[in-house]
C-alpha positions as CSV (number, residue, x, y, z in Angstrom):
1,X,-2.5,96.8,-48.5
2,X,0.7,95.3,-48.4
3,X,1.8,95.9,-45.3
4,X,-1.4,95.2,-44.0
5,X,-1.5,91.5,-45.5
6,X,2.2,90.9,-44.5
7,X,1.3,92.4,-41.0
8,X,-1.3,89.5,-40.8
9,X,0.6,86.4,-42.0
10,X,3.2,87.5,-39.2
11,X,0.1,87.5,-36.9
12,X,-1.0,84.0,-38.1
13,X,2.7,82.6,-37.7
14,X,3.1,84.1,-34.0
15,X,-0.2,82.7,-33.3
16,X,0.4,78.9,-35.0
17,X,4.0,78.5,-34.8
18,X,5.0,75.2,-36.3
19,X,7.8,74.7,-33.6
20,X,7.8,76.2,-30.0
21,X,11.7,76.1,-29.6
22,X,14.0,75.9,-32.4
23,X,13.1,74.6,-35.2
24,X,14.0,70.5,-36.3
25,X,16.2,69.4,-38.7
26,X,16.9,66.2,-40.2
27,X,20.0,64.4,-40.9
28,X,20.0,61.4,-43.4
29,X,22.3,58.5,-42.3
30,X,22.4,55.1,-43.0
31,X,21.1,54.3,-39.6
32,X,17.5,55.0,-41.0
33,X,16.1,53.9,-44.0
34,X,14.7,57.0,-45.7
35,X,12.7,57.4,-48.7
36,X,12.5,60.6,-50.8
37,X,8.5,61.5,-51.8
38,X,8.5,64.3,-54.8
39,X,4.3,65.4,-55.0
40,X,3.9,66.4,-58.3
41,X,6.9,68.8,-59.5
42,X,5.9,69.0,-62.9
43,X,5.8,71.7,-65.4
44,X,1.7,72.4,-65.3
45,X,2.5,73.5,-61.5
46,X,5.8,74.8,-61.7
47,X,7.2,76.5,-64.8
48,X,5.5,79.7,-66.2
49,X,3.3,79.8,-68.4
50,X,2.9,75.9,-69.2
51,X,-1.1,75.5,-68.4
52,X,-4.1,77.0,-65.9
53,X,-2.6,76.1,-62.7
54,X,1.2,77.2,-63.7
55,X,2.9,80.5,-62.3
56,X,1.9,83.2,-64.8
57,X,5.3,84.7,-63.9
58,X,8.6,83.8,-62.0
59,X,7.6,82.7,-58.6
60,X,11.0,82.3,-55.9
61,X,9.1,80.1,-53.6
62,X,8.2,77.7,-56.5
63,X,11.9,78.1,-57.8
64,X,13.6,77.4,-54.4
65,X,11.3,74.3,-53.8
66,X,12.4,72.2,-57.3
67,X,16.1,73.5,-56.6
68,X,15.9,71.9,-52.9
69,X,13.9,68.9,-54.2
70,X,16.9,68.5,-57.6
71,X,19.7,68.8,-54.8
72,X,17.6,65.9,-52.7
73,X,17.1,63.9,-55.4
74,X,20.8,63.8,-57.1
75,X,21.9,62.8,-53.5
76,X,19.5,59.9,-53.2
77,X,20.3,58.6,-56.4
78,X,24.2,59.1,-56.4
79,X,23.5,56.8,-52.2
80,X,20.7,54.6,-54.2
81,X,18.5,55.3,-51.7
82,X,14.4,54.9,-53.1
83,X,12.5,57.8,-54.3
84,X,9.0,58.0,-55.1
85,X,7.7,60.8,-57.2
86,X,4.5,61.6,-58.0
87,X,3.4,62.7,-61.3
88,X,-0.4,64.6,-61.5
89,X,-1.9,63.4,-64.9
90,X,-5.4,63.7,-65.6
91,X,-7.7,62.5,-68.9
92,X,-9.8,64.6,-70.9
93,X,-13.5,64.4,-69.6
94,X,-12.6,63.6,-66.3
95,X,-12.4,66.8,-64.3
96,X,-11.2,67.7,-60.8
97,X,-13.4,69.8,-59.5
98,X,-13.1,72.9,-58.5
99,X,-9.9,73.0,-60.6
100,X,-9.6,74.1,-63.9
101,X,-8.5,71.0,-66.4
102,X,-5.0,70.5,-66.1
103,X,-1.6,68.2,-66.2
104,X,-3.6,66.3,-69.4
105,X,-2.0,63.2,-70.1
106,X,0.2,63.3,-73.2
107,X,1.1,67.5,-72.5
108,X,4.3,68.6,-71.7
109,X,2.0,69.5,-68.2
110,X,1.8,66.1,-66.9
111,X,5.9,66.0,-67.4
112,X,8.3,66.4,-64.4
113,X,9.7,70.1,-64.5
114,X,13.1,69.9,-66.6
115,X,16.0,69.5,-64.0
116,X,14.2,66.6,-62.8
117,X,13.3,64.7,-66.3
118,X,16.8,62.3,-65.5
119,X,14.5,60.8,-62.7
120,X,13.3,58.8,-64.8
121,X,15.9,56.8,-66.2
122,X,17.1,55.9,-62.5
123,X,16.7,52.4,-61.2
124,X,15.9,53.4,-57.5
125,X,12.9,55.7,-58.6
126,X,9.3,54.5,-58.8
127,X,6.5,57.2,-60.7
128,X,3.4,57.0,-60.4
129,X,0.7,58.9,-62.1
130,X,-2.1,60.0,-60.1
131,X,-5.2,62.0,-61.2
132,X,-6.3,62.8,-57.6
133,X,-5.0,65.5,-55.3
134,X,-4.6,62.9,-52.7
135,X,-1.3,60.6,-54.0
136,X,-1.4,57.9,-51.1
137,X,-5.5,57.4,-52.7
138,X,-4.1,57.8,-56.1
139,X,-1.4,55.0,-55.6
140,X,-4.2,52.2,-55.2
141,X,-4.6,50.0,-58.3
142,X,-7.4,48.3,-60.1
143,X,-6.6,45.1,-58.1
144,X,-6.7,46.9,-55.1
145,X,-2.8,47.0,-54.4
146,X,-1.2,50.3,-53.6
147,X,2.1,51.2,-55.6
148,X,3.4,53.6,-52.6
149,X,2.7,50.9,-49.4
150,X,4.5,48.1,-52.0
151,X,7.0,50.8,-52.4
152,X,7.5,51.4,-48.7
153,X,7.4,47.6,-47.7
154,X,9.7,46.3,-50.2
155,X,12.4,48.9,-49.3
156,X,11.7,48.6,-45.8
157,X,11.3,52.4,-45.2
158,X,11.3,53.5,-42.2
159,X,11.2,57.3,-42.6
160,X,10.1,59.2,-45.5
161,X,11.0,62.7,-46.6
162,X,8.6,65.0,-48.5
163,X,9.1,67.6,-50.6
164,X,6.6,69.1,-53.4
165,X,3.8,71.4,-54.4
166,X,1.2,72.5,-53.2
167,X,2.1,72.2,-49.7
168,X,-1.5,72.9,-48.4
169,X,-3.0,70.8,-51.0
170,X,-1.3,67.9,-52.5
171,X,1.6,67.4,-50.2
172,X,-1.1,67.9,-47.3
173,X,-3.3,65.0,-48.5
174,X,-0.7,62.8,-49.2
175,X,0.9,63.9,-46.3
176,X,-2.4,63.2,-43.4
177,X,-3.2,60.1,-45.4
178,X,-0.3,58.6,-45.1
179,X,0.2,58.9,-41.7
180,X,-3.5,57.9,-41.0
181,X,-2.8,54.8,-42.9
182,X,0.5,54.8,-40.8
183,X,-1.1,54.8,-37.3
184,X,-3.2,52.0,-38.4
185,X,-0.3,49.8,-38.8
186,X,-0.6,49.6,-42.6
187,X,2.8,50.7,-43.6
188,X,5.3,49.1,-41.5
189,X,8.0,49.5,-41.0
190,X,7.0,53.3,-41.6
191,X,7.6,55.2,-38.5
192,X,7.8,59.2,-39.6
193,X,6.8,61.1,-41.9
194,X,9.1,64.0,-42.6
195,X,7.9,67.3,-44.7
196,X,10.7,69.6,-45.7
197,X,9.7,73.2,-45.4
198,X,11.9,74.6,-47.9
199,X,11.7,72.1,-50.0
200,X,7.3,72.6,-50.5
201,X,5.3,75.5,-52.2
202,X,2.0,76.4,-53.2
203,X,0.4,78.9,-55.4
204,X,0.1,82.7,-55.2
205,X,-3.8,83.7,-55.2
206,X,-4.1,87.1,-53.8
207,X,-7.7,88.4,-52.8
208,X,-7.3,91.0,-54.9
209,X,-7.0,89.0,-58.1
210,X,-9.2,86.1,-57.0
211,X,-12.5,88.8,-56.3
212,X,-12.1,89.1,-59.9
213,X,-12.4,85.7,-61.3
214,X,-15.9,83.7,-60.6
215,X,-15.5,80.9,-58.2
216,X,-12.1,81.5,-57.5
217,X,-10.8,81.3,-53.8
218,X,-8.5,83.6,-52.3
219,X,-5.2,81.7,-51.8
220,X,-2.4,84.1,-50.2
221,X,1.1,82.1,-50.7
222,X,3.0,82.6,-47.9
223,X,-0.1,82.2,-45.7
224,X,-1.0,78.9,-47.2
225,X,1.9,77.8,-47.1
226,X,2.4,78.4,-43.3
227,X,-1.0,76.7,-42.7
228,X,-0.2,73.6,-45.1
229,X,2.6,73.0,-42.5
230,X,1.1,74.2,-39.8
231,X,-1.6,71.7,-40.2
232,X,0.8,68.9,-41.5
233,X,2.7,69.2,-37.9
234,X,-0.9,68.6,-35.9
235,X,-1.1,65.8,-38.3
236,X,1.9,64.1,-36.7
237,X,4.2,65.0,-39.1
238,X,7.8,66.4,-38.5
239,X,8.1,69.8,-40.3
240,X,12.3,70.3,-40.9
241,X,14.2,73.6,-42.3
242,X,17.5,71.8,-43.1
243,X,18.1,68.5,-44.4
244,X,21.7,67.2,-44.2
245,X,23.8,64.4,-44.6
246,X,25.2,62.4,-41.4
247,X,27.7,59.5,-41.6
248,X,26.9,57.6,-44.7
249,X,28.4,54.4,-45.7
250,X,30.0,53.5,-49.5
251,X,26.7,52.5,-51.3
């Protein structure tokens, strides 16, 4: 069964490959004003065993996504460069379907996962707290203001780089929004969007287990994750495998 499900992800990948040559990197200079996006790396989605949509045990992909997004965010902060991070946080009574309830507000769920708690204590970071999968919807305000296109127009970003969880949920709203909004020339100067592979993850659902539980959708990893790009990249997005720094000035 194994083989056969890892025989068909390698099928889908062959079939939808995100890049037709080699695949892009980015390199962060100070010739581009670049913004760091973090979708929701908080505990109720990343550390075991902290609430209904949480890993129920160690998962590498989720691991390796918060230790790319904790490497990108010390460097933004130690160049002062902006970062935005969203924070999911929901209120009691107000579900989201089709999802369990989750991230309540006040719960150690709704709190960014532990290696990234500094965040926010650091002047060049903006949170916001959304309660929608969507964060570009979740970032308007009562007055009709949006905290991320103030964000993106007072810093004058030009490119931002997204990391976070789920890839084919959150970051893939945020991520199509954004660049709709984009195209329609509401967030100048914002030219690209960039979504780092490694630095994304979703959750592991296998068929299997899901048959078992009413209502639940099947929702292979690796094979969502791959299509979370995959459709990010038709979006206009550029999908990178390595971020790394270029020739930086004293900040």
């Amino acid at each position: 069964m194994v083989q056969a499900e890892q025989s068909l992800v390698d099928l889908v990948k062959q079939e939808t490959p995100i890049h037709q040559s080699e695949p892009e990197s980015l390199v962060l200079s100070d010739d581009i004003k670049t913004g760091l996006v973090l979708v929701d790396i908080v505990n109720g989605f990343c550390t075991v065993g902290s609430g209904n949509l949480a890993p129920v045990v160690p998962d590498r992909q989720i691991s390796n996504m918060v230790e790319e997004s904790v490497k990108l965010a010390r460097t933004f902060c130690e160049k002062k460069w902006p970062i935005f991070a969203f924070i999911d946080t929901h209120h009691p009574g107000k579900p989201e379907d089709p999802y369990p309830p989750h991230c309540l507000i006040g719960t150690d769920e709704s709190k960014l996962v532990p290696s990234l708690q500094w965040l926010e204590d650091e002047p060049n970071v903006t949170i916001r707290r959304k309660e929608c999968i969507d964060g570009f919807l979740g970032s308007f305000k009562d007055d009709g203001s949006n905290v991320f296109v103030d964000w993106v127009k007072t810093n004058k970003i030009e490119a931002i780089l997204v990391v976070g969880i789920c890839t084919d949920i959150c970051v893939l709203d945020f991520v199509s929004s954004t660049l709709s909004a984009r195209n329609l020339g509401l967030l100048a100067p914002l030219k690209d969007v960039v979504v780092y592979a490694n630095g994304c993850a979703t959750f592991d659902l296998p068929n299997q287990i899901a048959s078992g539980i009413k209502g639940a959708v099947a929702h292979p990893q690796e094979l969502m994750h791959h299509i979370g790009l995959h459709m990010a990249k038709g979006r206009g997005a550029h999908v990178v495998y390595e971020v790394s720094l270029g020739s930086i000035k004293a900040p």
